[in-house]
gemmi code that builds the backbone of each chain (N, CA, C; Angstrom):
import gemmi

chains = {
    "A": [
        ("UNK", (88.559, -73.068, -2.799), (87.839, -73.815, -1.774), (88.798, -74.317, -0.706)),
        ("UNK", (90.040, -74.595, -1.336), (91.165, -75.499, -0.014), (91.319, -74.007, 0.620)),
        ("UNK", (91.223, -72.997, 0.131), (91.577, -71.530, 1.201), (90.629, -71.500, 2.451)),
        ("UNK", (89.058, -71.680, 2.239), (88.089, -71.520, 3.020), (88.746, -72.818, 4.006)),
        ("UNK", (89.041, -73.910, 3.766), (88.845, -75.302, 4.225), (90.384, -74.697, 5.550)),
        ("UNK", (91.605, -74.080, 4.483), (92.516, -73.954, 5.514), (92.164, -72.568, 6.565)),
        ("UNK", (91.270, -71.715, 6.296), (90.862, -70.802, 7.227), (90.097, -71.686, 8.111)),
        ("UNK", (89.264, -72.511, 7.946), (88.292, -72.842, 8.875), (89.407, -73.495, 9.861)),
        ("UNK", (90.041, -74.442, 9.681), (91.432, -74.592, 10.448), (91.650, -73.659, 11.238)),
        ("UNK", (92.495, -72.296, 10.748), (92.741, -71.311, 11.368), (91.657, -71.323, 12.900)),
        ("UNK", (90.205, -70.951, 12.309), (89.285, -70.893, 13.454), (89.475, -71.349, 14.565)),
        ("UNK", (89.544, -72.821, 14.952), (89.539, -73.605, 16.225), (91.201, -73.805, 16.619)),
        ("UNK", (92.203, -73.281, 15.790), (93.674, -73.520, 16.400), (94.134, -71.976, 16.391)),
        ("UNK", (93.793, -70.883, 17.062), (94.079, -69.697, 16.874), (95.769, -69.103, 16.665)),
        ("UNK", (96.592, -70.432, 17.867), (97.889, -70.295, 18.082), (98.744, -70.737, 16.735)),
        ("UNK", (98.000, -71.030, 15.218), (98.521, -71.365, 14.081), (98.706, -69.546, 13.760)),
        ("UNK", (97.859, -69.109, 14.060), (97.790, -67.560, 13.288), (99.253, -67.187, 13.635)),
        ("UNK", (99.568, -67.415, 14.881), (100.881, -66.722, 15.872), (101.911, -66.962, 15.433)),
        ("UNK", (101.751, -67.798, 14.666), (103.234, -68.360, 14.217), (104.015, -68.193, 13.063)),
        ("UNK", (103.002, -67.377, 12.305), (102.887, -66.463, 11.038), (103.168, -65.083, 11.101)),
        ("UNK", (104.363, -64.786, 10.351), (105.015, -63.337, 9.891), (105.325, -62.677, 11.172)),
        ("UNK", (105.010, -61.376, 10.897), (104.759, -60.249, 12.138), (103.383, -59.739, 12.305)),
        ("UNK", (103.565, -59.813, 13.912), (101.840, -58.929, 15.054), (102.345, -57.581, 14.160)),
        ("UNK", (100.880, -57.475, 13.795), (100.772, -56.076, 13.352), (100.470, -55.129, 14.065)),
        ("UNK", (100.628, -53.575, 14.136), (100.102, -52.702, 14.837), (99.307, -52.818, 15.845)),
        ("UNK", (98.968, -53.145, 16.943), (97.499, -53.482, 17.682), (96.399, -52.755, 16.880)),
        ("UNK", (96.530, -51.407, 16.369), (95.281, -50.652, 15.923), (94.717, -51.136, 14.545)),
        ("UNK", (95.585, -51.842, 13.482), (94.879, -52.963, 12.810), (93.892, -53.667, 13.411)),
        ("UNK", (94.868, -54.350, 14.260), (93.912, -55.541, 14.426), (92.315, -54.958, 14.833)),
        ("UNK", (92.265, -54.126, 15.623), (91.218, -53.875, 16.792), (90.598, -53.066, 15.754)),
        ("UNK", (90.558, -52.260, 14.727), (89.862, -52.205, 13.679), (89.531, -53.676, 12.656)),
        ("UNK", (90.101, -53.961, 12.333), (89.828, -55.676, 11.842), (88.907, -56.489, 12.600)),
        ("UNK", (89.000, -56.196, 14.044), (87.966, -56.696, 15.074), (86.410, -56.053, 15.056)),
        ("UNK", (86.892, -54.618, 14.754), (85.442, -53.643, 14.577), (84.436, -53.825, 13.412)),
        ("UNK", (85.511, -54.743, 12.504), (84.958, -54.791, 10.969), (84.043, -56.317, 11.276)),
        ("UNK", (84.376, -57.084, 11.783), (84.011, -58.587, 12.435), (82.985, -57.728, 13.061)),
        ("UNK", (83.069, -57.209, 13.857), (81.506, -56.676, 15.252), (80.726, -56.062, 14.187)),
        ("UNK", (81.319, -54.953, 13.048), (79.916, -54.883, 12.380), (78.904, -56.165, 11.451)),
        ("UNK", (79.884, -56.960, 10.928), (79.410, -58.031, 9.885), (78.580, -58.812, 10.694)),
        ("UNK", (78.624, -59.007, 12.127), (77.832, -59.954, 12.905), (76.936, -58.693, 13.354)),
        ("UNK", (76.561, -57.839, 13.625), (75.232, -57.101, 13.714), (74.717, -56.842, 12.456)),
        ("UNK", (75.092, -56.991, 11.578), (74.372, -57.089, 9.775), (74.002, -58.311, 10.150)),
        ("UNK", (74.409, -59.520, 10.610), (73.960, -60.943, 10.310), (72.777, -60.426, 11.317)),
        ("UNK", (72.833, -60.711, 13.118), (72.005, -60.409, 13.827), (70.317, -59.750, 13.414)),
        ("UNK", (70.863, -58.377, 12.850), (69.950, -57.709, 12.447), (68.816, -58.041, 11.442)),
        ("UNK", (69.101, -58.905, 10.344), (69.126, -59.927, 9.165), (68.108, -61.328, 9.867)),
        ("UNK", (69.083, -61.407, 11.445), (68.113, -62.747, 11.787), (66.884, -61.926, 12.515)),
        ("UNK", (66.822, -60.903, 13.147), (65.967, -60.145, 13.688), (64.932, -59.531, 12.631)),
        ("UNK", (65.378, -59.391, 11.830), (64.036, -59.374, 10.480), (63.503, -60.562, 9.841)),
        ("UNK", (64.043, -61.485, 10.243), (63.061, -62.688, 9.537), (62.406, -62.946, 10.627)),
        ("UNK", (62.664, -63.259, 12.071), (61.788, -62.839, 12.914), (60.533, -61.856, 13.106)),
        ("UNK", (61.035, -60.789, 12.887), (59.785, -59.893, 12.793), (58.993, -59.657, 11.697)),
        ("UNK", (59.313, -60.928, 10.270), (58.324, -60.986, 9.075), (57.519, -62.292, 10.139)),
        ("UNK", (58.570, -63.121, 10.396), (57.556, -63.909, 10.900), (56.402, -63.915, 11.659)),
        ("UNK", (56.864, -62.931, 13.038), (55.681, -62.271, 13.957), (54.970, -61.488, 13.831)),
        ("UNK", (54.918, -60.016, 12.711), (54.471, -59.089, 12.919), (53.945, -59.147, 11.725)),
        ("UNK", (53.822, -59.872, 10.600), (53.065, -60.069, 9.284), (52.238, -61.357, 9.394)),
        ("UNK", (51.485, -61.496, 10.335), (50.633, -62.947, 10.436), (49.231, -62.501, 9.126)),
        ("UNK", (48.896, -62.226, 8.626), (48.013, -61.990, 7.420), (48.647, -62.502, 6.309)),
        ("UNK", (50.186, -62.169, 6.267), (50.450, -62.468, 5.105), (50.582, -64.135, 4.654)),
        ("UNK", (50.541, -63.992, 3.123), (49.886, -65.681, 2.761), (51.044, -66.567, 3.619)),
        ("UNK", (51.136, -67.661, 3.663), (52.157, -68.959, 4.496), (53.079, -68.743, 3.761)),
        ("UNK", (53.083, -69.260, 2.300), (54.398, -69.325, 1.208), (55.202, -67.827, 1.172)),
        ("UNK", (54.501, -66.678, 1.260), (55.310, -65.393, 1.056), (56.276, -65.415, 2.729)),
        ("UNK", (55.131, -65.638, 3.689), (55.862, -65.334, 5.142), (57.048, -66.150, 5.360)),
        ("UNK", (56.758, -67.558, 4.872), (57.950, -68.405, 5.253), (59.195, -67.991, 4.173)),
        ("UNK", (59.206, -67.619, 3.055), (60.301, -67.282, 2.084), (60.849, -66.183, 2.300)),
        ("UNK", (60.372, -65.213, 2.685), (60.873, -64.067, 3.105), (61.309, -64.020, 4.695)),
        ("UNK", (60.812, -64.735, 5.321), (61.814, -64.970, 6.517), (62.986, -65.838, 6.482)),
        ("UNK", (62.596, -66.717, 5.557), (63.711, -67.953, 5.150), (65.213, -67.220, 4.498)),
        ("UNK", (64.799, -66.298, 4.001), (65.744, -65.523, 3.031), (67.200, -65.125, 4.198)),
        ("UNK", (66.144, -64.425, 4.993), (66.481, -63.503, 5.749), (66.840, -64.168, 6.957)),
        ("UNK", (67.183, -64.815, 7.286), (67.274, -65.818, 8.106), (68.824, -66.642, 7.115)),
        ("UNK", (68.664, -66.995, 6.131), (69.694, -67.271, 5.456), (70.519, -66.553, 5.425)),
        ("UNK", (70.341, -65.699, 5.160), (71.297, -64.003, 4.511), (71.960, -64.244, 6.205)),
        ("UNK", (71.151, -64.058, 7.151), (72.491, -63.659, 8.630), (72.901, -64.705, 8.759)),
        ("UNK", (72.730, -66.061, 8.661), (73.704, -67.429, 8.962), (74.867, -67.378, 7.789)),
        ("UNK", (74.469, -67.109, 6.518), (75.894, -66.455, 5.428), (77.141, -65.360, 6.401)),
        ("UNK", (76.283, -64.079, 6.698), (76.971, -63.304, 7.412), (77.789, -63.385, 8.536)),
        ("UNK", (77.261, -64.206, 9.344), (78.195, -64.089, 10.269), (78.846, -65.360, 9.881)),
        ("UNK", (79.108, -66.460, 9.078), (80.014, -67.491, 8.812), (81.020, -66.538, 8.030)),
        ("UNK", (80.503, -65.259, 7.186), (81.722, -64.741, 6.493), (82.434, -63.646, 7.302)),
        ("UNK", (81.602, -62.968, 8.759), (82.364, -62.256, 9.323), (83.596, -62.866, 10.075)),
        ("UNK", (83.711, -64.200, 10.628), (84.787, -64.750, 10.911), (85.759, -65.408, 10.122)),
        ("UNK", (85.103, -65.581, 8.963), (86.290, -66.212, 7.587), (86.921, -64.838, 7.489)),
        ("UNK", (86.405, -63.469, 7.253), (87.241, -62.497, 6.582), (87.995, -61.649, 7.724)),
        ("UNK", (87.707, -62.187, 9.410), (88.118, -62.119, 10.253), (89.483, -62.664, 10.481)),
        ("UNK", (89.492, -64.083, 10.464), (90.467, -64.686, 10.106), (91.566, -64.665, 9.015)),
        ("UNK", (91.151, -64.210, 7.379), (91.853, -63.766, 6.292), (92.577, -63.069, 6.869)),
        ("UNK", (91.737, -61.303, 6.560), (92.409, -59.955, 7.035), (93.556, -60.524, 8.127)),
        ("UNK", (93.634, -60.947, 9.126), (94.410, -61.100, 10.406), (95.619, -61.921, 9.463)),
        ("UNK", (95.477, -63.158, 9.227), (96.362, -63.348, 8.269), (97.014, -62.483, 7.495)),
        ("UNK", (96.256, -61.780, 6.466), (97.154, -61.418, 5.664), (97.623, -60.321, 6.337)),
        ("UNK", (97.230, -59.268, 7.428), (98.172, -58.480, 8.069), (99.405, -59.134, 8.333)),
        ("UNK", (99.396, -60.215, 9.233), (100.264, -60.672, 9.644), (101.795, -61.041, 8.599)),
        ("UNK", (101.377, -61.512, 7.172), (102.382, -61.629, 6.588), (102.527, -60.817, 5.670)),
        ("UNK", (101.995, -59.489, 5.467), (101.953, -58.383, 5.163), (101.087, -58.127, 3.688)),
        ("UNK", (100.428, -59.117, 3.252), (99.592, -59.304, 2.093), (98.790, -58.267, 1.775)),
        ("UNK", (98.105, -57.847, 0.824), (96.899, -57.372, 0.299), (95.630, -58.103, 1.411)),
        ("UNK", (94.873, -57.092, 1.727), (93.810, -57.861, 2.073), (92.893, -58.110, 1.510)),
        ("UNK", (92.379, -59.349, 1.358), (91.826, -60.457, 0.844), (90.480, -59.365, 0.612)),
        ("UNK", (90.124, -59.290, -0.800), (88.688, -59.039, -1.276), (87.582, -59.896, -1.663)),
        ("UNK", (86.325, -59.506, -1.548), (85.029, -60.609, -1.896), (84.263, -60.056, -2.559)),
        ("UNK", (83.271, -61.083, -2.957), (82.121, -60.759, -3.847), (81.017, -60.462, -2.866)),
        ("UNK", (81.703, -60.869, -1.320), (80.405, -61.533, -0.785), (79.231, -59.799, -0.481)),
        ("UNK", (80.019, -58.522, 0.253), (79.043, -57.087, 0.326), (78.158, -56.921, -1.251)),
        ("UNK", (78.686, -57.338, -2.469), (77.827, -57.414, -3.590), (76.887, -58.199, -3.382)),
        ("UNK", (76.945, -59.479, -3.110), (75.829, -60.581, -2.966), (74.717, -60.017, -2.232)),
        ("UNK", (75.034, -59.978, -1.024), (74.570, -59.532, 0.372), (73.742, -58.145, 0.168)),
        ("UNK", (74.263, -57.296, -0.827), (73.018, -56.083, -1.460), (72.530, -56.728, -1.933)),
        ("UNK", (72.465, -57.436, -2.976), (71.831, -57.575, -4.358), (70.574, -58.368, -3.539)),
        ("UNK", (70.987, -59.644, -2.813), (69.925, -60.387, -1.490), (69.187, -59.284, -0.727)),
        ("UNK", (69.218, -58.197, -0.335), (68.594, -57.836, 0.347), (67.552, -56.809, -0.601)),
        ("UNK", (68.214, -56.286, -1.506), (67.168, -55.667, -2.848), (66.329, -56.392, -3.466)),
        ("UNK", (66.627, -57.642, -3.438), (65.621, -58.545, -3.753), (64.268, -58.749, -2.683)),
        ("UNK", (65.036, -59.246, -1.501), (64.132, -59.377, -0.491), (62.938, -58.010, -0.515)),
        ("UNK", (64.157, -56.749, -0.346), (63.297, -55.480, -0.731), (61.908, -55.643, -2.055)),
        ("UNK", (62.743, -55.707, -2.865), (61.323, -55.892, -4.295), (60.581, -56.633, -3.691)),
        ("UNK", (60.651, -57.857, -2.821), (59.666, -59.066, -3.147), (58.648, -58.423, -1.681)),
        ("UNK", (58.918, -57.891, -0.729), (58.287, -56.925, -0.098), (57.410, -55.846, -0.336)),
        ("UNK", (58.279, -55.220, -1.476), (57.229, -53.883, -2.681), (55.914, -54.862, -2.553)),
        ("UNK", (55.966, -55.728, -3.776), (55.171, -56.529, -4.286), (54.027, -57.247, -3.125)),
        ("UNK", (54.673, -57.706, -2.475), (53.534, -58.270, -1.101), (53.050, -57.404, -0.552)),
        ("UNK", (53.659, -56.088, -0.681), (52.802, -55.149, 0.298), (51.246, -54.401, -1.043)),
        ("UNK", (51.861, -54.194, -2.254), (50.850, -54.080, -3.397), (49.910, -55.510, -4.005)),
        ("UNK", (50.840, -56.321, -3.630), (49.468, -57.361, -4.359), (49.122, -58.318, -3.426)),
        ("UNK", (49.678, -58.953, -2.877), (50.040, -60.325, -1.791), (49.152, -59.942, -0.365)),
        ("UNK", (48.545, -59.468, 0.003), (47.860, -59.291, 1.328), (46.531, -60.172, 1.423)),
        ("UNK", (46.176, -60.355, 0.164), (44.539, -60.698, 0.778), (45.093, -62.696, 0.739)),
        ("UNK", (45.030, -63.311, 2.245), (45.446, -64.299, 2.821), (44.652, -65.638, 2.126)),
    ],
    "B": [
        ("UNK", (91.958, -47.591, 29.988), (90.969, -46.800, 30.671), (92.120, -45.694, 30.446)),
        ("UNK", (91.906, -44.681, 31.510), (92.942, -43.867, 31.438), (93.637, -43.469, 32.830)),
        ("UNK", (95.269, -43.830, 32.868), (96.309, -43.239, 34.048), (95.863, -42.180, 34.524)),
        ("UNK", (95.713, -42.143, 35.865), (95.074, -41.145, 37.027), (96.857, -40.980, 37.518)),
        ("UNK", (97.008, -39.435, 37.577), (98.462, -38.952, 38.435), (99.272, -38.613, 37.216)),
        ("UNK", (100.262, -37.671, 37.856), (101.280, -36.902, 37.159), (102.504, -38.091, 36.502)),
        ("UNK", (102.694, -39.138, 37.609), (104.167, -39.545, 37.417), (103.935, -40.484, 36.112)),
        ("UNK", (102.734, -40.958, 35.547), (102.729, -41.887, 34.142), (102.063, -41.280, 33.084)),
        ("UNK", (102.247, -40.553, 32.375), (101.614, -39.910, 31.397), (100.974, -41.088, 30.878)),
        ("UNK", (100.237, -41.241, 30.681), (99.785, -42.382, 29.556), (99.790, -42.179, 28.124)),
        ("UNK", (100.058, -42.986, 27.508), (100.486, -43.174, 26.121), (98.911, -43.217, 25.203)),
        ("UNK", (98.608, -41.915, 25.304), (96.883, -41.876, 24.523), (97.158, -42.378, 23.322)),
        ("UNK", (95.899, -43.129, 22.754), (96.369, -43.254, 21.235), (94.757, -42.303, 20.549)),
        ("UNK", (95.491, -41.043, 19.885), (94.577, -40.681, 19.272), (93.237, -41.033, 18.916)),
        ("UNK", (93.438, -42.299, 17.953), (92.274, -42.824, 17.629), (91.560, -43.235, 18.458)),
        ("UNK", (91.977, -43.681, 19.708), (90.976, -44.124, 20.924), (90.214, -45.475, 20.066)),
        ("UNK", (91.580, -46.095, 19.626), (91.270, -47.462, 19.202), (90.211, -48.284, 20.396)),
        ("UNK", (90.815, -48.924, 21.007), (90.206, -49.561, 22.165), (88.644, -48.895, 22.759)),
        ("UNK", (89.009, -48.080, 22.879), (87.282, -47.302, 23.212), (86.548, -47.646, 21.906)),
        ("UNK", (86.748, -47.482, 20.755), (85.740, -47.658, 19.714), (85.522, -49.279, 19.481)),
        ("UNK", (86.145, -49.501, 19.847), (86.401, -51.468, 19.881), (85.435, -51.594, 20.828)),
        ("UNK", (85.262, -51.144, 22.321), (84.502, -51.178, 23.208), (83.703, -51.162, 23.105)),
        ("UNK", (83.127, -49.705, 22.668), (81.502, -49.393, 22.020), (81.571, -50.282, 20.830)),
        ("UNK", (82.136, -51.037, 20.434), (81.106, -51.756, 18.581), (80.802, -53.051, 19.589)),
        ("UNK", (81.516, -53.470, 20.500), (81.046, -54.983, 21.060), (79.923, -54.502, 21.911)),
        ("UNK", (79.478, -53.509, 22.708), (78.852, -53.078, 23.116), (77.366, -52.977, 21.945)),
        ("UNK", (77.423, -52.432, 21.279), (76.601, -52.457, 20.076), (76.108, -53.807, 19.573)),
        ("UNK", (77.007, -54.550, 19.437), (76.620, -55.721, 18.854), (75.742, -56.464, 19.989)),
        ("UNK", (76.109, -56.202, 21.225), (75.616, -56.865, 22.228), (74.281, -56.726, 22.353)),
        ("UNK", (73.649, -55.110, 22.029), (72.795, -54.518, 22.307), (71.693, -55.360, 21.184)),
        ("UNK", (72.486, -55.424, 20.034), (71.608, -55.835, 18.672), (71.309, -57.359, 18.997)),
        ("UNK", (72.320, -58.353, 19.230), (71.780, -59.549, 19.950), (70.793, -59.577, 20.905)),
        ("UNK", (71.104, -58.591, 21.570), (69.767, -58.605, 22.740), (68.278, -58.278, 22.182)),
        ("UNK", (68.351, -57.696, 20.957), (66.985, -57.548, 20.279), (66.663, -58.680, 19.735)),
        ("UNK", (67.690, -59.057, 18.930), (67.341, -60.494, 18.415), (66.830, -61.485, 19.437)),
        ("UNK", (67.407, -62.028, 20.910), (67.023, -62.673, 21.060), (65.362, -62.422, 22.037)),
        ("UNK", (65.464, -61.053, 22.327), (63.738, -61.034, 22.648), (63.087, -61.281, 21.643)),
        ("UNK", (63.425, -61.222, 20.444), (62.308, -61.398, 19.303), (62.237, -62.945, 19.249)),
        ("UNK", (63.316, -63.421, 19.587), (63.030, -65.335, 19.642), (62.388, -65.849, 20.817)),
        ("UNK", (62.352, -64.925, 21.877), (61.724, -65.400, 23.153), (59.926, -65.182, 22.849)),
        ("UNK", (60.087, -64.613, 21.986), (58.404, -63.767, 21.770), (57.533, -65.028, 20.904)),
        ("UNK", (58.698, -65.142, 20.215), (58.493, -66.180, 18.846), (57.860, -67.408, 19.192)),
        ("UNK", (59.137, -68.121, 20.167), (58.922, -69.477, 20.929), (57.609, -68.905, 22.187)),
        ("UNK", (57.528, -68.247, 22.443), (56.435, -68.464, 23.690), (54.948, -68.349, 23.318)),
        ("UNK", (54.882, -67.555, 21.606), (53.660, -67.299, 21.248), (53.152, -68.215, 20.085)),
        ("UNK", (54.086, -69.428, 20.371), (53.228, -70.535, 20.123), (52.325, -71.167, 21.146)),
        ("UNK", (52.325, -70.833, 22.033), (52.180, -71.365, 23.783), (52.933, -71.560, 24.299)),
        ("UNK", (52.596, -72.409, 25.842), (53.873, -72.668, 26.774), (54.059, -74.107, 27.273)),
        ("UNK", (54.003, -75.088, 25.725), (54.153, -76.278, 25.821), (56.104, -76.209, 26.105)),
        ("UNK", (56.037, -77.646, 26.058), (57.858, -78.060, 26.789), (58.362, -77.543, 25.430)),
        ("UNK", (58.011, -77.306, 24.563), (58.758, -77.165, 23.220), (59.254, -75.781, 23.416)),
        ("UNK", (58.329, -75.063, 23.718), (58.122, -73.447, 23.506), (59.173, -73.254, 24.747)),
        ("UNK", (58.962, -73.742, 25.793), (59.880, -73.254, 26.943), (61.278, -73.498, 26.666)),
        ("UNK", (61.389, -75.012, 26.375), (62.842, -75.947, 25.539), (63.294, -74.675, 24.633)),
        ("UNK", (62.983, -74.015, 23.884), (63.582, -73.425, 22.746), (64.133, -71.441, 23.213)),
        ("UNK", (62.997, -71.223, 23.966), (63.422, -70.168, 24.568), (64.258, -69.921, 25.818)),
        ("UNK", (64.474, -71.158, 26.358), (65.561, -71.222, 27.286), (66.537, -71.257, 26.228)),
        ("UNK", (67.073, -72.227, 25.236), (67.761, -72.189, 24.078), (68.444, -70.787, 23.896)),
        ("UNK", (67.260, -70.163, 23.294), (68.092, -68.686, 22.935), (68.415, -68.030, 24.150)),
        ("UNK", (68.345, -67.732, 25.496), (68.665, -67.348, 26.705), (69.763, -67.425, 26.833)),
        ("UNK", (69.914, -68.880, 26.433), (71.426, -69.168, 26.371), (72.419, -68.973, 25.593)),
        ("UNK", (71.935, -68.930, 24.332), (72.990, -68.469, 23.026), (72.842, -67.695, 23.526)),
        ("UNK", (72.192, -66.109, 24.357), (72.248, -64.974, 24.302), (73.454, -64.636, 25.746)),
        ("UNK", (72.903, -65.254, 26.393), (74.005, -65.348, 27.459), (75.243, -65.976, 27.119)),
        ("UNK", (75.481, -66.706, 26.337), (76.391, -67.237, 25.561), (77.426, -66.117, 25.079)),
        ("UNK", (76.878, -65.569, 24.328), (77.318, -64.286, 23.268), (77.781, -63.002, 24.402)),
        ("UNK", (77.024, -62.783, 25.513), (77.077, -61.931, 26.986), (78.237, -61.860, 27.210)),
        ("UNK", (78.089, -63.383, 27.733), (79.991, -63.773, 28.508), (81.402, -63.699, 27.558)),
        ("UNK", (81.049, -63.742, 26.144), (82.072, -63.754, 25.063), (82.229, -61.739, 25.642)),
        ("UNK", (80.937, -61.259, 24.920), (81.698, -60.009, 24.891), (82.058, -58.994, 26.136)),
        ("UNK", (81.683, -59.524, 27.703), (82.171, -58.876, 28.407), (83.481, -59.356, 29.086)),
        ("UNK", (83.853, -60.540, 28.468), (85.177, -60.859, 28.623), (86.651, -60.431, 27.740)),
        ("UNK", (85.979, -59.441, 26.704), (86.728, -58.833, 25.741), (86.548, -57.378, 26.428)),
        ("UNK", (85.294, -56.735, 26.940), (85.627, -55.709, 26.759), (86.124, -55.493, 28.415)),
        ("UNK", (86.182, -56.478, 29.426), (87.362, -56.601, 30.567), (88.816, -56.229, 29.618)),
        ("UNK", (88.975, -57.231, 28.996), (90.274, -57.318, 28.176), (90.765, -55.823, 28.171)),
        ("UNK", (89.863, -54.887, 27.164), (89.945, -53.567, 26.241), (90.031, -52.711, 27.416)),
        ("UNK", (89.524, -53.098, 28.126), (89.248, -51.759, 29.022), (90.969, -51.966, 30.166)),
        ("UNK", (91.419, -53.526, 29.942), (92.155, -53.629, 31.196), (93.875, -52.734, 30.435)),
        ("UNK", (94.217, -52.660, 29.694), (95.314, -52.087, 29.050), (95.029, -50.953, 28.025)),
        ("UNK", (96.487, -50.750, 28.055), (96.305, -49.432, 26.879), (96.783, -50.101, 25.657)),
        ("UNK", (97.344, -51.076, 25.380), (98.104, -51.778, 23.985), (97.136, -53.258, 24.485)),
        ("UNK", (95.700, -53.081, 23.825), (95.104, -54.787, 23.781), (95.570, -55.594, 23.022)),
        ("UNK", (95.503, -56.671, 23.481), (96.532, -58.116, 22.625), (95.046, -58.405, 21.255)),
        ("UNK", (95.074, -58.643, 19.898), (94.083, -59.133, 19.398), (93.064, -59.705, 19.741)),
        ("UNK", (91.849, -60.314, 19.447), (90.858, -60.518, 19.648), (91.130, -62.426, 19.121)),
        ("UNK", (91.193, -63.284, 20.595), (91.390, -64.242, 20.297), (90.098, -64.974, 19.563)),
        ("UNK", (90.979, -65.739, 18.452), (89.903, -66.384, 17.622), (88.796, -67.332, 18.318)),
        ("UNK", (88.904, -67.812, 19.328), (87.699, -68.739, 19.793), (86.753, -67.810, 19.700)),
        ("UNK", (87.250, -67.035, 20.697), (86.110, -65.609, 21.078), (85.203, -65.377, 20.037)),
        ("UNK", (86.064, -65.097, 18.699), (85.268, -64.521, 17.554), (84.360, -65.851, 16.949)),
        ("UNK", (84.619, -67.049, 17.152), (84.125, -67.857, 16.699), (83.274, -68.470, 17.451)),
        ("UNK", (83.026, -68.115, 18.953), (82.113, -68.659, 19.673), (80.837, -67.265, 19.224)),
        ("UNK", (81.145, -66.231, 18.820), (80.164, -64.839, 18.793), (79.347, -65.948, 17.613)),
        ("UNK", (80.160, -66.194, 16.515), (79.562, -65.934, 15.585), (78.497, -67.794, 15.568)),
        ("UNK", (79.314, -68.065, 16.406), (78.397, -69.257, 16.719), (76.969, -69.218, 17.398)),
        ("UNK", (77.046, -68.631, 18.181), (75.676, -67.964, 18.779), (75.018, -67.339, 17.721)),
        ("UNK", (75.449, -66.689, 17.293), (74.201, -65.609, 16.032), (73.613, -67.357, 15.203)),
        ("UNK", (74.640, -67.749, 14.726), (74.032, -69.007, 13.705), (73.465, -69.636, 14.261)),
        ("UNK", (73.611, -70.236, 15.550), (72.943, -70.696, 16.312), (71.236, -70.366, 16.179)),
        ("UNK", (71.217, -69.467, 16.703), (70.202, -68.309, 16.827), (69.295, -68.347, 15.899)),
        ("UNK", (69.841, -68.239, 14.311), (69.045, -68.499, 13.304), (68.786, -69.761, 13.013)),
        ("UNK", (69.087, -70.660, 13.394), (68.853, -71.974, 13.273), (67.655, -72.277, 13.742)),
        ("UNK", (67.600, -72.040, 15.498), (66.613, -71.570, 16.126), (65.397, -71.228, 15.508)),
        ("UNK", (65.671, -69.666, 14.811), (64.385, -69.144, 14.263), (64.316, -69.851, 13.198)),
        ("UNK", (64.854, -70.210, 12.423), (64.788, -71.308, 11.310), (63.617, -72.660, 11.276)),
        ("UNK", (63.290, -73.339, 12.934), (62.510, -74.046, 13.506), (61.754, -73.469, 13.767)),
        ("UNK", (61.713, -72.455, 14.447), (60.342, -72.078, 15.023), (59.550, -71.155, 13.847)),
        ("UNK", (59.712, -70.720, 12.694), (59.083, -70.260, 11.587), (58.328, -71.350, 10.761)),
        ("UNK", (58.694, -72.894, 10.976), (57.615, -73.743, 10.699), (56.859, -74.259, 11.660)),
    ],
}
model = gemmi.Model(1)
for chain_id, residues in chains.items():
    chain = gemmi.Chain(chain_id)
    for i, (resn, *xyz) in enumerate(residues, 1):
        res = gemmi.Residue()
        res.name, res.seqid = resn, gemmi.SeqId(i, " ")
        for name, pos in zip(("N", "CA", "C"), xyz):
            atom = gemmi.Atom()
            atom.name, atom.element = name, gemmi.Element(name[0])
            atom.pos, atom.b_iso = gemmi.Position(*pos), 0.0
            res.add_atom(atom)
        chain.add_residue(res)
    model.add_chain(chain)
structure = gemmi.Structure()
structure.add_model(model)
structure.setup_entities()
């Protein structure tokens, strides 16, 4: 937890990163950057589907519409808080030449959205009549 | 971009790092921009009380928000052939807007 607490640091003082090891390759980084631009269009995309359970499923019961947008809506505010934590890691640990930092979090983040998936199966077979 | 004339060869980098950096912020931009018509749709089709207007100006702005982040990077990408990293505000103002954003839809789904 003090790791997350000293990355979030990292975040708002960028010139702490600079002062650490050696600039790596530019083509790291700017792949490391590409990996950040995809994790925030997974989040985006994530908030753009709880949106469109919200708008485009008005039949469905209140409790299913709001949980399944809620989910999903959760799931991209997770995502993009972890595309800049592992934004920040990776850059780190390039910099002082580390392993880069692995997560649980792409496991979670399926397993959340297979769920969301099942609980969709199910509303679309039983859950319709309002 | 790429050296026009004989006397500077430019130093290609295979991978055409920077161009693919270009197009993913480009992409992402594109995907925000869906997101936030879907919040403009959201907030206005409750009606067009001060709330509904208040909230979709809101996302206009995270979206324009997120705009100015990434066409000030891909000035950056496009202005050299060796780009300096992707300064952390930058990345942390992007990702502030998306959360933002869902916060947003977070309210307007009750």
């Amino acid at each position: 937890m003090s790791n997350f607490v000293q990355s979030l640091r990292l975040w708002f003082a960028p010139e702490r990163i600079r002062d650490e090891g050696d600039t790596p390759d530019y083509r790291f980084s700017l792949a490391n950057e590409r990996t950040f631009l995809a994790w925030l269009r997974t989040a985006l995309a994530l908030i753009g589907g709880g949106f469109a359970v919200d708008q485009f499923l008005p039949d469905l019961r209140w409790g299913w519409r709001i949980g399944l947008a809620l989910a999903l809506l959760a799931a991209g505010v997770l995502s993009s808080l972890r595309a800049v934590n592992h934004w920040v890691r990776c850059e780190r640990a390039m910099r002082r030449g580390e392993d880069l930092p692995v997560s649980r979090f792409p496991t979670v983040l399926s397993l959340a959205v297979a769920v969301v998936a099942l609980a969709m199966v199910v509303v679309v077979l039983f859950g319709w009549e309002g | 971009m790429t050296d026009r004339g004989d006397v500077r060869v430019p130093e290609r980098d295979p991978g055409l790092q920077p161009e693919r950096t270009r197009l993913a912020w480009r992409r992402t931009t594109l995907s925000c921009t869906v997101a936030a018509v879907l919040a403009a749709r959201a907030a206005l089709q409750e009606g067009t009380g001060a709330v509904a207007v208040v909230a979709c100006a809101l996302c206009l702005l995270l979206w324009l928000g997120f705009l100015g982040v990434a066409h000030r990077r891909m000035t950056d990408l496009a202005a050299t052939n060796r780009p300096s990293r992707l300064p952390a505000r930058a990345a942390a103002t992007a990702a502030l807007c998306t959360m933002a954003l869902a916060v947003c839809a977070t309210a307007m789904v009750f």
